[in-house]
C-alpha positions as CSV (number, residue, x, y, z in Angstrom):
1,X,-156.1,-69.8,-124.5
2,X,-156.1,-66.3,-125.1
3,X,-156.7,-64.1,-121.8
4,X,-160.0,-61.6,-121.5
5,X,-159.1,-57.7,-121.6
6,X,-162.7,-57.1,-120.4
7,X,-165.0,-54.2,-121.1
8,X,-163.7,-51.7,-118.7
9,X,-161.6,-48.7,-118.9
10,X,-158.5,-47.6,-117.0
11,X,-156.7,-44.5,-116.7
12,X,-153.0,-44.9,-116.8
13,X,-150.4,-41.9,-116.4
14,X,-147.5,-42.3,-118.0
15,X,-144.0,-40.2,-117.2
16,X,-141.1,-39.9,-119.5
17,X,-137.5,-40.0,-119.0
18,X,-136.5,-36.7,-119.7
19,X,-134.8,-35.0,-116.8
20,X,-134.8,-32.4,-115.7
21,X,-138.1,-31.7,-116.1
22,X,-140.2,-34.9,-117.2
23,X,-143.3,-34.9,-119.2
24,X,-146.2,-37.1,-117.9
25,X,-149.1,-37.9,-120.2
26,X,-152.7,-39.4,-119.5
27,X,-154.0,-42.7,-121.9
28,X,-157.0,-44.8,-121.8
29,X,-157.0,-48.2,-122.2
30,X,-160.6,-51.0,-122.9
31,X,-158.6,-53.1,-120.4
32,X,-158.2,-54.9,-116.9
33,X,-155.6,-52.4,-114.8
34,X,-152.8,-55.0,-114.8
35,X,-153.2,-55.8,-119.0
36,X,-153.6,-51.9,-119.4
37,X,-149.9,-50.8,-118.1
38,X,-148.8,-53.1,-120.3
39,X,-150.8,-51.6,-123.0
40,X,-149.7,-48.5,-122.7
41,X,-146.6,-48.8,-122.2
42,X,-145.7,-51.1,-125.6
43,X,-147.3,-47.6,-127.0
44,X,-144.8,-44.8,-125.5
45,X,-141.3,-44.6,-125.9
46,X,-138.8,-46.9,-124.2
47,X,-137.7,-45.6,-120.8
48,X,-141.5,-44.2,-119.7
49,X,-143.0,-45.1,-116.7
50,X,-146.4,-46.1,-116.1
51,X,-148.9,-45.9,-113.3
52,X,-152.7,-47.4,-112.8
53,X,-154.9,-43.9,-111.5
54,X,-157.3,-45.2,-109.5
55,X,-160.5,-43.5,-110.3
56,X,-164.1,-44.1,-110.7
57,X,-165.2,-43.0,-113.5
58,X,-168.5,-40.4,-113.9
59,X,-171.2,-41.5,-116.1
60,X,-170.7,-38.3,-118.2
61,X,-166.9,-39.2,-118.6
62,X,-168.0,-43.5,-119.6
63,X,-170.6,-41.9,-122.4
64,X,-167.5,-39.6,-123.4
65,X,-164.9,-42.9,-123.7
66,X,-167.1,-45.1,-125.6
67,X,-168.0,-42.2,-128.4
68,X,-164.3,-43.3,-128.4
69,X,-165.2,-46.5,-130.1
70,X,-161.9,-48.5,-128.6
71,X,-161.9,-52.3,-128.8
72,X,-160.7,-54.1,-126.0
73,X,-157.2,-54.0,-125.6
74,X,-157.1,-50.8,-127.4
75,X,-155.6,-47.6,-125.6
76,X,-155.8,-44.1,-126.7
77,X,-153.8,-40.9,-125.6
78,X,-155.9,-37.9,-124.0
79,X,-155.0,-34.7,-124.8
80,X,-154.2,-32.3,-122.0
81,X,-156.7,-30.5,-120.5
């Protein structure tokens, strides 16, 4: 039976490999925290590392994911601010 990925988003942060100076990136994924890490990191390069940011998200910043339109089990890249 296949498992729920529910309806929430989680942030993950994601670090490469690359000494000396590694690059980290921030994705989003329609996912439970422990199904997103997984997620994300089937979607970055071999090596990265990947952490759960525990944050609550903002109303403003909710509306501003789901204009995302992302299925569940879907992650997307943010760009850097």
């Amino acid at each position: 039976m296949a498992e729920s990925f529910g309806n929430s988003f989680t942030l993950v942060e994601v670090t490469s490999d690359a000494a000396p100076k590694p690059t980290k990136q921030m994705w989003l994924a329609l996912a439970k925290p422990s199904q997103a890490l997984t997620l994300v990191l089937a979607a970055v390069p071999e090596g990265w590392t990947a952490e759960v940011v525990p944050a609550v998200l903002s109303e403003k910043q909710q509306r501003m994911f789901q204009e995302l339109n992302l299925r569940p089990g879907e992650v997307y890249r943010l760009a850097p601010e």
